[in-house]
Chimera marker file (.cmm) of the C-alpha trace (Angstrom):
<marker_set name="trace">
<marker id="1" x="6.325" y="-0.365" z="-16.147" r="1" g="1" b="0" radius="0.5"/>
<marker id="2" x="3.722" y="1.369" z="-14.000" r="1" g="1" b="0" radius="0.5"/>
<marker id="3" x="4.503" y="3.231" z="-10.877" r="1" g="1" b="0" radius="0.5"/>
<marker id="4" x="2.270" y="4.357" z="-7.867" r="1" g="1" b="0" radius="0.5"/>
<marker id="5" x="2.326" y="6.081" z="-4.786" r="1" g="1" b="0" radius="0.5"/>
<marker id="6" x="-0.753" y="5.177" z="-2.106" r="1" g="1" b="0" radius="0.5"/>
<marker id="7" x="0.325" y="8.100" z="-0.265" r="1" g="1" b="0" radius="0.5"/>
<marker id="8" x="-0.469" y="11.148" z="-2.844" r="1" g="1" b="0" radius="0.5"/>
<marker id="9" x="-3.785" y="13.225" z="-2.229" r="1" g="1" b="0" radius="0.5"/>
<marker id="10" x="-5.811" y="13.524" z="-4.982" r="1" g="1" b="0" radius="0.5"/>
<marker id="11" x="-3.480" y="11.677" z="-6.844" r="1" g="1" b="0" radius="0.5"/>
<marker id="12" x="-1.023" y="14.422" z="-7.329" r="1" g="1" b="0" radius="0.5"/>
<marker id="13" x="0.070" y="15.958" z="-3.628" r="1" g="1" b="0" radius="0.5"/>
<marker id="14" x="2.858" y="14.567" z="-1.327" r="1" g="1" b="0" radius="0.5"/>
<marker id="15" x="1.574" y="15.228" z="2.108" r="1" g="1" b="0" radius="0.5"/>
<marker id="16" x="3.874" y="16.767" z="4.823" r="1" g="1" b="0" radius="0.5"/>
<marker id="17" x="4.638" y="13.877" z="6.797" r="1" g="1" b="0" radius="0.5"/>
<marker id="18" x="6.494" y="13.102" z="4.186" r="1" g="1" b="0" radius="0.5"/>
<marker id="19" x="8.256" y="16.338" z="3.725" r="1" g="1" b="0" radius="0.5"/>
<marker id="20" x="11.915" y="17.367" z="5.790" r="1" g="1" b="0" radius="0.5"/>
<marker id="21" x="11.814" y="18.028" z="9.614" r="1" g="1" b="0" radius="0.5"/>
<marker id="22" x="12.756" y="21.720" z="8.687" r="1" g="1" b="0" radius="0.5"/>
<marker id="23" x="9.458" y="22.073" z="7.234" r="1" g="1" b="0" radius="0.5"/>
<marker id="24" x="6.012" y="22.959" z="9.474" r="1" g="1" b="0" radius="0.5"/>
<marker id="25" x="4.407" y="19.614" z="9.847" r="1" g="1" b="0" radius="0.5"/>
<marker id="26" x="7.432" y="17.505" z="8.133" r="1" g="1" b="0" radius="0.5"/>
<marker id="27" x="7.982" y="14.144" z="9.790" r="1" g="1" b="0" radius="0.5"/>
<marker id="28" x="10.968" y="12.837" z="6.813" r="1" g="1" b="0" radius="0.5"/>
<marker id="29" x="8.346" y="9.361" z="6.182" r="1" g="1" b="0" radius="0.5"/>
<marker id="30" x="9.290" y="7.887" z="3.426" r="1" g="1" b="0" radius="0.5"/>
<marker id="31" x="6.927" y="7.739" z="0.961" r="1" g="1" b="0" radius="0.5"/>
<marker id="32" x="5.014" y="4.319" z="-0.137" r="1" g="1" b="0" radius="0.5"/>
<marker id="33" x="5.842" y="3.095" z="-3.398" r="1" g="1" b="0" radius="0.5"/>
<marker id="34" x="4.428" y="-0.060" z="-5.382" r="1" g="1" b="0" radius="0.5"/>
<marker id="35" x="4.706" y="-0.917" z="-9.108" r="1" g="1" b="0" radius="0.5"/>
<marker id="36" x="3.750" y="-3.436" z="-11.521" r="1" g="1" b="0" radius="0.5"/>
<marker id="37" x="4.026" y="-4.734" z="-15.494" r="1" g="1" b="0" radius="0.5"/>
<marker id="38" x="7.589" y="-5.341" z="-14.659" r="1" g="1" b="0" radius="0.5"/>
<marker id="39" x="9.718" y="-6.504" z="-17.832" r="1" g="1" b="0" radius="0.5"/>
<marker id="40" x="10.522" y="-9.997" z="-18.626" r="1" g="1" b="0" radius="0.5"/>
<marker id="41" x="14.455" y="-10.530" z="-17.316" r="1" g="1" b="0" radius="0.5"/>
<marker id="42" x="14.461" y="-7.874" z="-14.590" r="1" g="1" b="0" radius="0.5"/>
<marker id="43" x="17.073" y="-9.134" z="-12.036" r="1" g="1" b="0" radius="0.5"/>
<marker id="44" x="16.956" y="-5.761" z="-10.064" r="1" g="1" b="0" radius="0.5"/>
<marker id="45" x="15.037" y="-2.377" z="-9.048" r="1" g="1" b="0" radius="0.5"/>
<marker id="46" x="16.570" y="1.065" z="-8.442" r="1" g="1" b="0" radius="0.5"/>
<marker id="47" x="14.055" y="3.592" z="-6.639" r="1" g="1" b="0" radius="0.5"/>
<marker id="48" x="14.782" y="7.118" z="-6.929" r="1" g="1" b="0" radius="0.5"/>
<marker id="49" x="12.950" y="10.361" z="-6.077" r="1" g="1" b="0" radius="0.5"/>
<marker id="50" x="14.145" y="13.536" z="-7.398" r="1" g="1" b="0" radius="0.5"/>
<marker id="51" x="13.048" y="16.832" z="-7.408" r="1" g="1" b="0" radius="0.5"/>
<marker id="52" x="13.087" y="18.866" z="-11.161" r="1" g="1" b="0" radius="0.5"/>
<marker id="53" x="12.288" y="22.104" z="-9.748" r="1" g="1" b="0" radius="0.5"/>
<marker id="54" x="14.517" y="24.537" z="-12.133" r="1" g="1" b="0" radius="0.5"/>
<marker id="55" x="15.662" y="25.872" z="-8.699" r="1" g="1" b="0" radius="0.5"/>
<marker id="56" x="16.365" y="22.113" z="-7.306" r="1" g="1" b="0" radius="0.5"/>
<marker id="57" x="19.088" y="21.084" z="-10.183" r="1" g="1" b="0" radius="0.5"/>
<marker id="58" x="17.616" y="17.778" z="-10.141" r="1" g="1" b="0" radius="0.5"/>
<marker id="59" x="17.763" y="17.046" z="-6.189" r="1" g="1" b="0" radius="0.5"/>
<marker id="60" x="18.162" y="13.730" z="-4.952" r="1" g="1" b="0" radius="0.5"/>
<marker id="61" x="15.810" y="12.746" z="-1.856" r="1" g="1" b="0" radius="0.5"/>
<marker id="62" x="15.858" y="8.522" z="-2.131" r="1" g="1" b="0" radius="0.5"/>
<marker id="63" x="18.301" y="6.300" z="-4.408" r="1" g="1" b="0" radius="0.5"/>
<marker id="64" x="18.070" y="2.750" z="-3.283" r="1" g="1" b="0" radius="0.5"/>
<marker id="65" x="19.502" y="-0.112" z="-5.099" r="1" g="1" b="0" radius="0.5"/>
<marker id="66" x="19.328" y="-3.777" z="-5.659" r="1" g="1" b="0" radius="0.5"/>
<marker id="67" x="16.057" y="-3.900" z="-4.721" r="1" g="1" b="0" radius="0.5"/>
<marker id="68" x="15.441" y="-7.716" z="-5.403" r="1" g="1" b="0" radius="0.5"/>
<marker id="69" x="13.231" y="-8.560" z="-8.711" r="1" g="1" b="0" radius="0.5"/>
<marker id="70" x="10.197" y="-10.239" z="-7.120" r="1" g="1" b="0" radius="0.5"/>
<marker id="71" x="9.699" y="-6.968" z="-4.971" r="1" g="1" b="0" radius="0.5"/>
<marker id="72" x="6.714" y="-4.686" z="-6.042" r="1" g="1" b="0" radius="0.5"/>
<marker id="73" x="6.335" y="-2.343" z="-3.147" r="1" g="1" b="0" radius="0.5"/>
<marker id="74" x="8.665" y="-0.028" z="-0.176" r="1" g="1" b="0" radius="0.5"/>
<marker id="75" x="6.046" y="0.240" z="2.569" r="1" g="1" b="0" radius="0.5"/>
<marker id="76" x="5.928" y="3.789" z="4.241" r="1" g="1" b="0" radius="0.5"/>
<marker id="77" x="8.580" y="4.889" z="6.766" r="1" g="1" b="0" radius="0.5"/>
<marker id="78" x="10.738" y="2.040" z="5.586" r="1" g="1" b="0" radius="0.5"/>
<marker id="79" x="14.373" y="3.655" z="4.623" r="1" g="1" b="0" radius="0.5"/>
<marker id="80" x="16.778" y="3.421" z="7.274" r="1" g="1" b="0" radius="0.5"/>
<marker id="81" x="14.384" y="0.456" z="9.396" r="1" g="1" b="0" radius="0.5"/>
<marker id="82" x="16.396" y="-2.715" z="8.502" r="1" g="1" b="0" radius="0.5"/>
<marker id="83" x="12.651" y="-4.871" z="8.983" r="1" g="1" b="0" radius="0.5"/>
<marker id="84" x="10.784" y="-2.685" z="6.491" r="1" g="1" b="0" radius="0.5"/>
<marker id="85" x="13.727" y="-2.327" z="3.591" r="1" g="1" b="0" radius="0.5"/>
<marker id="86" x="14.395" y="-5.610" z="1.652" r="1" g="1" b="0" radius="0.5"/>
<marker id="87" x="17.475" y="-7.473" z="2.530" r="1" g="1" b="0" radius="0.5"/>
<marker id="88" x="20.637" y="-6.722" z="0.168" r="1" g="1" b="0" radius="0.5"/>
<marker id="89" x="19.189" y="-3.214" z="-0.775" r="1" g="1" b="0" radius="0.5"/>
<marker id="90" x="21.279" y="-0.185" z="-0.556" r="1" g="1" b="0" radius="0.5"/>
<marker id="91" x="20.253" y="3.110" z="0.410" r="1" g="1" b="0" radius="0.5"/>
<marker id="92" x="22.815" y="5.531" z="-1.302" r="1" g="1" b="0" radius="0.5"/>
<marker id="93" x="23.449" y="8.982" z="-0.010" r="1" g="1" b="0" radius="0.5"/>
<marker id="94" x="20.818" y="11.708" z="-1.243" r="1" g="1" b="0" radius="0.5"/>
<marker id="95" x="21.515" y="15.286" z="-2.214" r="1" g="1" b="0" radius="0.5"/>
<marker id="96" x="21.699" y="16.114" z="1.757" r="1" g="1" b="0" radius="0.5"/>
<marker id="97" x="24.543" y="13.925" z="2.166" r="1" g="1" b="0" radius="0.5"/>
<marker id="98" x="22.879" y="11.191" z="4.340" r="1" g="1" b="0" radius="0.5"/>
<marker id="99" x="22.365" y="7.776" z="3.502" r="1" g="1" b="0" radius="0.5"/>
<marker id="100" x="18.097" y="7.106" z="2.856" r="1" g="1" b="0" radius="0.5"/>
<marker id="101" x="15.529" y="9.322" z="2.384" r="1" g="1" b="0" radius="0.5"/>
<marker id="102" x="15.497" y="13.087" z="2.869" r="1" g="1" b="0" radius="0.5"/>
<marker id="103" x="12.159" y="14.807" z="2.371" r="1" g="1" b="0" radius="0.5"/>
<marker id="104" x="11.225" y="17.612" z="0.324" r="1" g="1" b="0" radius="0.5"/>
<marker id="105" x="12.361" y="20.992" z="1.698" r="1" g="1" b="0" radius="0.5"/>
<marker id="106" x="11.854" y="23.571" z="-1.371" r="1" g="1" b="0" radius="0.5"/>
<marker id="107" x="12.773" y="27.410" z="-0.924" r="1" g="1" b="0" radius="0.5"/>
<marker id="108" x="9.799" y="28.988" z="-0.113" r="1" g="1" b="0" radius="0.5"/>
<marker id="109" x="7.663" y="31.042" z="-2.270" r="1" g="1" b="0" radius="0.5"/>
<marker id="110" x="9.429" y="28.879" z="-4.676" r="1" g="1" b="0" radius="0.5"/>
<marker id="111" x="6.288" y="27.311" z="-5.944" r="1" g="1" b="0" radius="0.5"/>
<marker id="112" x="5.142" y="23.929" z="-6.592" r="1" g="1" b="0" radius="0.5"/>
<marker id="113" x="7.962" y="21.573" z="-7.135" r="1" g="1" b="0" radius="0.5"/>
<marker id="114" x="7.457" y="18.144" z="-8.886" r="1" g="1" b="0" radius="0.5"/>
<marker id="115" x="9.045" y="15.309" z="-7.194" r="1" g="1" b="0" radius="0.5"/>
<marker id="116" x="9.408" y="12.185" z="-9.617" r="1" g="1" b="0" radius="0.5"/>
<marker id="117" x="9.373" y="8.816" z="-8.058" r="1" g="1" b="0" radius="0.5"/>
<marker id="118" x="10.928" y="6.732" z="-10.753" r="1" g="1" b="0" radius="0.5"/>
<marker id="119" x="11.373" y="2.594" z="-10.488" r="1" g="1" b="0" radius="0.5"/>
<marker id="120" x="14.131" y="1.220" z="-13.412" r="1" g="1" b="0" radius="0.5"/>
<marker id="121" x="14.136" y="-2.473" z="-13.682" r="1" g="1" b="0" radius="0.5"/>
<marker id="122" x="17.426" y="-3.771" z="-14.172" r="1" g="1" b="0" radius="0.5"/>
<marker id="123" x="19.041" y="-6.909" z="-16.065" r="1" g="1" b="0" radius="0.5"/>
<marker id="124" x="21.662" y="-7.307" z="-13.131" r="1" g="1" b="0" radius="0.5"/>
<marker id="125" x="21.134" y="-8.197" z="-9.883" r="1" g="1" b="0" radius="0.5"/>
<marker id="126" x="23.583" y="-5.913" z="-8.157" r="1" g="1" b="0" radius="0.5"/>
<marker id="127" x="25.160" y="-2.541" z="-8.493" r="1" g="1" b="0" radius="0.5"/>
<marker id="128" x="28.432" y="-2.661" z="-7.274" r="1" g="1" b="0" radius="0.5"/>
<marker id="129" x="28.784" y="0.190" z="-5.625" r="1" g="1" b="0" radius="0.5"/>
<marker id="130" x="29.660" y="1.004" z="-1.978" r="1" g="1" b="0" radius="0.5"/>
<marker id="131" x="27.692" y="2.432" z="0.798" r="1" g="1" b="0" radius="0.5"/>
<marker id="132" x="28.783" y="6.190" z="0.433" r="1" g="1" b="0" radius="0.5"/>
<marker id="133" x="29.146" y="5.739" z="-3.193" r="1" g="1" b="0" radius="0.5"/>
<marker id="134" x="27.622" y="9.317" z="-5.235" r="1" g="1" b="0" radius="0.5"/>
<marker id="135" x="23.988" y="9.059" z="-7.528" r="1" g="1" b="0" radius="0.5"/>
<marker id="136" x="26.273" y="9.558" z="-10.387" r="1" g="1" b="0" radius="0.5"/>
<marker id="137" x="28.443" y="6.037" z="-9.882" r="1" g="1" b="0" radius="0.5"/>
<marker id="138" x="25.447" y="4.263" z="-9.769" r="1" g="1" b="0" radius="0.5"/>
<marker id="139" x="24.180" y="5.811" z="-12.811" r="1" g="1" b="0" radius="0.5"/>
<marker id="140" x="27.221" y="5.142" z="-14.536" r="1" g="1" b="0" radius="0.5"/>
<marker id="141" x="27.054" y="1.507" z="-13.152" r="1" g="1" b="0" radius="0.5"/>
<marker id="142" x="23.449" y="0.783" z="-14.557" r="1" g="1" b="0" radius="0.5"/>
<marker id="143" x="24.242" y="2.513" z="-18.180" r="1" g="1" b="0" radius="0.5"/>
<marker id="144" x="23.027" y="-0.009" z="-20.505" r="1" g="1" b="0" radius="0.5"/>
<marker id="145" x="21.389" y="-2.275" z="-18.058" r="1" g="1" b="0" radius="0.5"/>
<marker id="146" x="17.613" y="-0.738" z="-17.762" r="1" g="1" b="0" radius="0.5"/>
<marker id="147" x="15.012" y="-3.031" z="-19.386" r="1" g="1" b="0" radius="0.5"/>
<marker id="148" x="12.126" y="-0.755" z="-18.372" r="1" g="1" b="0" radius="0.5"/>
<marker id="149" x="10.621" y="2.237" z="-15.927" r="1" g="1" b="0" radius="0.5"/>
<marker id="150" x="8.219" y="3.221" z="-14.670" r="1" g="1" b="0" radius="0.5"/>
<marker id="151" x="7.502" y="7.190" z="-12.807" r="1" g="1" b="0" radius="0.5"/>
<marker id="152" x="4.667" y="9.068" z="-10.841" r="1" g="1" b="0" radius="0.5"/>
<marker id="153" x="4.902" y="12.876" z="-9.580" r="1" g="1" b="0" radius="0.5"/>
<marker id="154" x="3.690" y="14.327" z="-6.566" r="1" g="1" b="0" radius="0.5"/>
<marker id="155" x="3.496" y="17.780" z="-6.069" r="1" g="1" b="0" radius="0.5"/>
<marker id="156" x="4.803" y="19.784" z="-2.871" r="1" g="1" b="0" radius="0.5"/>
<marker id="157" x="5.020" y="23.557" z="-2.056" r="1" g="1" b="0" radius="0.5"/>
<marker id="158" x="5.504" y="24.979" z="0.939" r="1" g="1" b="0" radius="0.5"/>
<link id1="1" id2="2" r="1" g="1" b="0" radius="0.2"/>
<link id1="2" id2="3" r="1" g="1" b="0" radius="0.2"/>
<link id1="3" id2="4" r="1" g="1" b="0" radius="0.2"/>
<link id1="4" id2="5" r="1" g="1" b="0" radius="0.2"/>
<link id1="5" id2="6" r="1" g="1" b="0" radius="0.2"/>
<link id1="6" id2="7" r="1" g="1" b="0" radius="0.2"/>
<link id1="7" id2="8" r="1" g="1" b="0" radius="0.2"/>
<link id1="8" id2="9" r="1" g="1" b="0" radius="0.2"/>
<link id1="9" id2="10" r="1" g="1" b="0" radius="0.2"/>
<link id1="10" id2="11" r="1" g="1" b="0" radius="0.2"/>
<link id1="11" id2="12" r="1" g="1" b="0" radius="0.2"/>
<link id1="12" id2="13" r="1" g="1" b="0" radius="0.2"/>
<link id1="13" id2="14" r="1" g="1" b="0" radius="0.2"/>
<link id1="14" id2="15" r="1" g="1" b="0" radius="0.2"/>
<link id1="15" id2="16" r="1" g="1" b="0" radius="0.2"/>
<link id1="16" id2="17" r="1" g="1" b="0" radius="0.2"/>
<link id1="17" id2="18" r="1" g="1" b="0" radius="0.2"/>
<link id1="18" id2="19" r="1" g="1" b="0" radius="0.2"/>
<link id1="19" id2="20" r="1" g="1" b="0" radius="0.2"/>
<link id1="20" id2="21" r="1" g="1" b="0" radius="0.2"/>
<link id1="21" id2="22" r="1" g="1" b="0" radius="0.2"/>
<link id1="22" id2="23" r="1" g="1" b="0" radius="0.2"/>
<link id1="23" id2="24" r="1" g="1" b="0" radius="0.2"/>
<link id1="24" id2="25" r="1" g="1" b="0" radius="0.2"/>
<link id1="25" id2="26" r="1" g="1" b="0" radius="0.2"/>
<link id1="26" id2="27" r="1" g="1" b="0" radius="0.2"/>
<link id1="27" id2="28" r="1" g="1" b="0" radius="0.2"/>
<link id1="28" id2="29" r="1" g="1" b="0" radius="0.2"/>
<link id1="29" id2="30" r="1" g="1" b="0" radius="0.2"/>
<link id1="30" id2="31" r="1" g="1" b="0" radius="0.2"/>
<link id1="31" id2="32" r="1" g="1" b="0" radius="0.2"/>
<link id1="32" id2="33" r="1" g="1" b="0" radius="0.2"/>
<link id1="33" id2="34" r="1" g="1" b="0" radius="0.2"/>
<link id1="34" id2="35" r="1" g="1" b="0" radius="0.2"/>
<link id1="35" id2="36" r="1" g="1" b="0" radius="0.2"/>
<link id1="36" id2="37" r="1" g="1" b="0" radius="0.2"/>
<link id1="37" id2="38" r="1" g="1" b="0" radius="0.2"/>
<link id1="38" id2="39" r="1" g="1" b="0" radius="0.2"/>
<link id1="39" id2="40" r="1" g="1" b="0" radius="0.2"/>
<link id1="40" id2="41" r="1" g="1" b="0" radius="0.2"/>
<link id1="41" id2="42" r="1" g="1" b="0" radius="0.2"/>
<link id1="42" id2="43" r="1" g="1" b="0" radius="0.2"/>
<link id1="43" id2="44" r="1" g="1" b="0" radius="0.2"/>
<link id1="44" id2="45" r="1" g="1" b="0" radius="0.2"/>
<link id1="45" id2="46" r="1" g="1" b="0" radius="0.2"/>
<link id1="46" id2="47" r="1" g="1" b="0" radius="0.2"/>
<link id1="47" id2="48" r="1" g="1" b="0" radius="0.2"/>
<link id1="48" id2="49" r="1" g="1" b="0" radius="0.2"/>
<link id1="49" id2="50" r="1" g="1" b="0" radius="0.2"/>
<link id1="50" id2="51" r="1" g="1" b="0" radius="0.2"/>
<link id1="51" id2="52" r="1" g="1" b="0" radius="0.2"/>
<link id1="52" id2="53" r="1" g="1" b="0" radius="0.2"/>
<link id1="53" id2="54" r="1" g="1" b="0" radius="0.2"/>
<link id1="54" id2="55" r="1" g="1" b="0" radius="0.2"/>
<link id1="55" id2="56" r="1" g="1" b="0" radius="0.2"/>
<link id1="56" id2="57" r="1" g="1" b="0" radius="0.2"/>
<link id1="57" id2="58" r="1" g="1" b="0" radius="0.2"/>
<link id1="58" id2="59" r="1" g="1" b="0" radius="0.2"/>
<link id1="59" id2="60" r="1" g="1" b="0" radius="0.2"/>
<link id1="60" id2="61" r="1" g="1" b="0" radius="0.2"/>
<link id1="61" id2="62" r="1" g="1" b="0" radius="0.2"/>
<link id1="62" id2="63" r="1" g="1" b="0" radius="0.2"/>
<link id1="63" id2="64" r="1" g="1" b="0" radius="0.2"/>
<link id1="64" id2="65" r="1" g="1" b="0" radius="0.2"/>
<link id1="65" id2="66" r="1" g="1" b="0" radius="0.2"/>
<link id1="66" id2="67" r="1" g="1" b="0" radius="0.2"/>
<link id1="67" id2="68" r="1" g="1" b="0" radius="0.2"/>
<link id1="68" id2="69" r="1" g="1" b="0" radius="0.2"/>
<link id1="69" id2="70" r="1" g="1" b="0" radius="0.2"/>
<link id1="70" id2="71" r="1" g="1" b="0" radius="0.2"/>
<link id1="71" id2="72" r="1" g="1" b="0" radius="0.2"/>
<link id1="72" id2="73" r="1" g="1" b="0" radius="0.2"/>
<link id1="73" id2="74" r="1" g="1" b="0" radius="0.2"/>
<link id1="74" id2="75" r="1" g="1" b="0" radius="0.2"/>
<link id1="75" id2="76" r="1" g="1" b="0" radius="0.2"/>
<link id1="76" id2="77" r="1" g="1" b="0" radius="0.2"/>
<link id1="77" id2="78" r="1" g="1" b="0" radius="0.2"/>
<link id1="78" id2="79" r="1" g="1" b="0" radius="0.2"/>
<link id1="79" id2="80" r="1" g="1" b="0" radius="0.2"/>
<link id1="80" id2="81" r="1" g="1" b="0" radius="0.2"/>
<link id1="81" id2="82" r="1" g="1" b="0" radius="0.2"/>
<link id1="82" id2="83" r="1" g="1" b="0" radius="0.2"/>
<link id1="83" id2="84" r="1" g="1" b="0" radius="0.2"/>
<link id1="84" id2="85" r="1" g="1" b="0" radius="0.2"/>
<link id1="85" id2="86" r="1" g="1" b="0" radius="0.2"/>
<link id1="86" id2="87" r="1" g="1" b="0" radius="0.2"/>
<link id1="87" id2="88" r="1" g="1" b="0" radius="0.2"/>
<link id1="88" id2="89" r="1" g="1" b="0" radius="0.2"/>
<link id1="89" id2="90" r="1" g="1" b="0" radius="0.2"/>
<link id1="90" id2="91" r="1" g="1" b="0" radius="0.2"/>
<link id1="91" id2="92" r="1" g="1" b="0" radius="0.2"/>
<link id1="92" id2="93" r="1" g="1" b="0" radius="0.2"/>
<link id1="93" id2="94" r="1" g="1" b="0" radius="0.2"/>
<link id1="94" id2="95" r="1" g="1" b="0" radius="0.2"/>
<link id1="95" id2="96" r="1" g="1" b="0" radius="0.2"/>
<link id1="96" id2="97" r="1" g="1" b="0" radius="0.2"/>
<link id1="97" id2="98" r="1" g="1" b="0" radius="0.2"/>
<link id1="98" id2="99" r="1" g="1" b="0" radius="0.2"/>
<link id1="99" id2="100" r="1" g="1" b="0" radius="0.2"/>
<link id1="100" id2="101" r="1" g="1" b="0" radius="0.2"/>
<link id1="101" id2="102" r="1" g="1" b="0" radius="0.2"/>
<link id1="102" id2="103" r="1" g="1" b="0" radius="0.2"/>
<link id1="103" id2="104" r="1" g="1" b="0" radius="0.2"/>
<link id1="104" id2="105" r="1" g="1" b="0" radius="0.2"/>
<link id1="105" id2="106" r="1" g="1" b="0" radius="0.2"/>
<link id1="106" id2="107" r="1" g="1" b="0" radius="0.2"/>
<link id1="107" id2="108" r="1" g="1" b="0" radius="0.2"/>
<link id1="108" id2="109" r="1" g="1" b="0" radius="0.2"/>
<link id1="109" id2="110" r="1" g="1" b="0" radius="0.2"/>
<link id1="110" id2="111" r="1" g="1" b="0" radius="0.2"/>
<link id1="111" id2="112" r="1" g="1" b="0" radius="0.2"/>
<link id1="112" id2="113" r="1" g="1" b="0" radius="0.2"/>
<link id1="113" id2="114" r="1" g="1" b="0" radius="0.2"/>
<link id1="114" id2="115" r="1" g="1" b="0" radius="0.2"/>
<link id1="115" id2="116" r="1" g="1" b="0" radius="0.2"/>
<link id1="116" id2="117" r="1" g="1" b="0" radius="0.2"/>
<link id1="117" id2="118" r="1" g="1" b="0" radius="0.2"/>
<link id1="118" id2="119" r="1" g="1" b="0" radius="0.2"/>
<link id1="119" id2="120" r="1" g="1" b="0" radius="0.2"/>
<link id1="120" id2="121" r="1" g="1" b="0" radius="0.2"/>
<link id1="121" id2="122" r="1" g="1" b="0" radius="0.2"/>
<link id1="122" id2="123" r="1" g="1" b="0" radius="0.2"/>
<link id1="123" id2="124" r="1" g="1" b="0" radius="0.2"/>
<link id1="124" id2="125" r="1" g="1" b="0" radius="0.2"/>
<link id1="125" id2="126" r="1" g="1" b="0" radius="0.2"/>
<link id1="126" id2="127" r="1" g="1" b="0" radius="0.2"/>
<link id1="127" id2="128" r="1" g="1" b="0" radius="0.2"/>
<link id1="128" id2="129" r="1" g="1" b="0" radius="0.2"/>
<link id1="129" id2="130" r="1" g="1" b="0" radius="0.2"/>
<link id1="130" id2="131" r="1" g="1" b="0" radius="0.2"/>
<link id1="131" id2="132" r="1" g="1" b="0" radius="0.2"/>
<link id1="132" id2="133" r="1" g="1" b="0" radius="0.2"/>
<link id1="133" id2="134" r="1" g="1" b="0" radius="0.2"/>
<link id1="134" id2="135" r="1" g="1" b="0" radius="0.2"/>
<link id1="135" id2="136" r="1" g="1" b="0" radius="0.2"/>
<link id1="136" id2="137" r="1" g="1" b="0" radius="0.2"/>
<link id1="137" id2="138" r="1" g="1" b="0" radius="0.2"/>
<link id1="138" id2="139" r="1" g="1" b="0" radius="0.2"/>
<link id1="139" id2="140" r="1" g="1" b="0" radius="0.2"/>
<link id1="140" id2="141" r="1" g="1" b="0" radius="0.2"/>
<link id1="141" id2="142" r="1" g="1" b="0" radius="0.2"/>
<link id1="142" id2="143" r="1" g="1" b="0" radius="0.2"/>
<link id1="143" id2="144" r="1" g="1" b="0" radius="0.2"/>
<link id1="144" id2="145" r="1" g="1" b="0" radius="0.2"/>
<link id1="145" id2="146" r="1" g="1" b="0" radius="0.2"/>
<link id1="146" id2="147" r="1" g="1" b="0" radius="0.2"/>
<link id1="147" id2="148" r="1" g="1" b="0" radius="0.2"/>
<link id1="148" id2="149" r="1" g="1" b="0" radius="0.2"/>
<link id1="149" id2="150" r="1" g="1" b="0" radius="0.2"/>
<link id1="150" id2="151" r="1" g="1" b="0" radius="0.2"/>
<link id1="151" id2="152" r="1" g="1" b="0" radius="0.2"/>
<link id1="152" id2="153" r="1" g="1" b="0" radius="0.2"/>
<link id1="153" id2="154" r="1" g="1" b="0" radius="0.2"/>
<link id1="154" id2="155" r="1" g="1" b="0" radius="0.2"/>
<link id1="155" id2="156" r="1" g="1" b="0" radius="0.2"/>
<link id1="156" id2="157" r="1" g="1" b="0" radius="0.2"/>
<link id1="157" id2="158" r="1" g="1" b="0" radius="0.2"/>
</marker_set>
């Protein structure tokens, strides 16, 4: 699978709109995401953005599930706006403890910090999880289910 991110400058850089509201310029937009060469028998997408700063301990900022299988993009600003997310997905709470998308918000003079958008194609069409379930159960959930992924990074610092 092949991921992609329209809103990365130069290819690499996550602007600050779509950064947290605590940081200068940070408007928490969620970022756009598309992807393609999708794997025969995919029934599902999970979208995920994590940060794997050292410092970060692998922070989740967007875990959405049962993303339907003929969907191949999340248009900007769409978690939490019930007209942009797909019906049946589920936005599960990020490392901030709210439900949808939290932006990035690294320590500063911490550096650049990678933040991996990552797309799994699943062979089941649901996660059965609930609403305020953790990132964990739904890993555990989709263990042995993942036909195929695909990731891009984008780079933020503040």
């Amino acid at each position: 699978m092949k991921a992609y991110c329209p809103s990365l400058l130069s290819g690499k850089y996550l602007p600050n709109k779509h950064a947290h509201r605590d940081v200068p310029g940070g408007q928490n937009v969620s970022p756009p995401v598309q992807w393609g060469d999708v794997p025969s028998g995919t029934k599902s997408f999970v979208l995920s953005i994590t940060d794997r700063h050292p410092s970060s301990r692998g922070w989740v900022h967007w875990f959405v599930i049962n993303l339907p299988p003929t969907l191949r993009e999340i248009g900007e600003n769409a978690s939490g706006d019930r007209e942009k997310m797909p019906r049946g997905a589920l936005e599960v709470r990020n490392s901030y403890g709210d439900q949808g998308y939290g932006g990035p918000s690294p320590a500063k003079n911490s550096g650049p910090h990678d933040y991996v958008i990552r797309i799994r194609a699943l062979s089941e069409e649901t996660i059965e999880v609930g609403p305020f379930s953790t990132v964990d159960e739904c890993e555990a959930q989709m263990e042995g289910k993942i036909l195929g992924e695909g990731t891009v990074t984008g780079i933020f610092r503040r």
